[in-house]
C-alpha positions as CSV (number, residue, x, y, z in Angstrom):
1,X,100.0,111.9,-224.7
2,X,97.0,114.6,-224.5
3,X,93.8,115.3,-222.9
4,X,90.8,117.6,-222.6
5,X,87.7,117.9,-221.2
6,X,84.5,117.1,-223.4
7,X,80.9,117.5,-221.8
8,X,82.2,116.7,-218.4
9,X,83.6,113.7,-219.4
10,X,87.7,113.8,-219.8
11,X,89.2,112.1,-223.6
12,X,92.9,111.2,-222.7
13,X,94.6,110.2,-226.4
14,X,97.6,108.0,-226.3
15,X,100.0,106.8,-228.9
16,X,101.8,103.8,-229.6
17,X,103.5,102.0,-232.7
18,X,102.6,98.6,-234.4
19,X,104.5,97.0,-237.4
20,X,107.0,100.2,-237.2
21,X,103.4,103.1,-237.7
22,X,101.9,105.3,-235.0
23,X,98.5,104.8,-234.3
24,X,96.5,106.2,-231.7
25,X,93.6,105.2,-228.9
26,X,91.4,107.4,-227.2
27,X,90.3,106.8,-223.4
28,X,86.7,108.3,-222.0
29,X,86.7,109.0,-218.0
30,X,83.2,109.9,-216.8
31,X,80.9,109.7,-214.3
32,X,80.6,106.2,-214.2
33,X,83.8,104.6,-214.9
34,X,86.0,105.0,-217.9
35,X,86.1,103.2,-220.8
36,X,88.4,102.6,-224.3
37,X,85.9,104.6,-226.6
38,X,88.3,104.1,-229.8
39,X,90.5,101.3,-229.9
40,X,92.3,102.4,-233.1
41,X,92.9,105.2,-234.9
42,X,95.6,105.9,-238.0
43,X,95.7,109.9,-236.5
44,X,94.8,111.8,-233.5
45,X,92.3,113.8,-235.1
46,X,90.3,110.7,-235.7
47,X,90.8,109.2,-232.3
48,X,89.6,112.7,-231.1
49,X,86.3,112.9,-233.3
50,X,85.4,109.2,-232.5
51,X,85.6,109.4,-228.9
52,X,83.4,112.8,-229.1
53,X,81.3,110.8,-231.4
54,X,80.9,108.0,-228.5
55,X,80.5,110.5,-225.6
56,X,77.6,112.1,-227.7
57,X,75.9,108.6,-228.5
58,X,75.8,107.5,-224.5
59,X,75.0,110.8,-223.4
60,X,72.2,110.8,-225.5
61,X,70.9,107.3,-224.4
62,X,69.9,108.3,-220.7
């Protein structure tokens, strides 16, 4: 659906329907692999602020 670049990593949002509502996920590729960050979200705006949210915490941690 969309993507962008965050802090060299790259957030690809995608949508999809369950029991007839859109909700949204929100994919992390960096350096080491690439990983479902958010696994749910009601709107995009969320699954965008949670995956920054989880690209902050790991880049933090090393």
């Amino acid at each position: 659906m969309m993507s962008f670049e965050y802090r060299e990593c790259k957030i690809q949002i995608e949508r999809d329907t369950f029991n007839k509502q859109n909700i949204y996920a929100a994919w992390v590729n960096y350096d080491r692999g690439c990983a479902i960050a958010v696994p749910y979200a009601v709107t995009p705006t969320e699954a965008i602020q949670k995956s920054k949210q989880w690209i902050d915490k790991r880049l933090n941690l090393d």
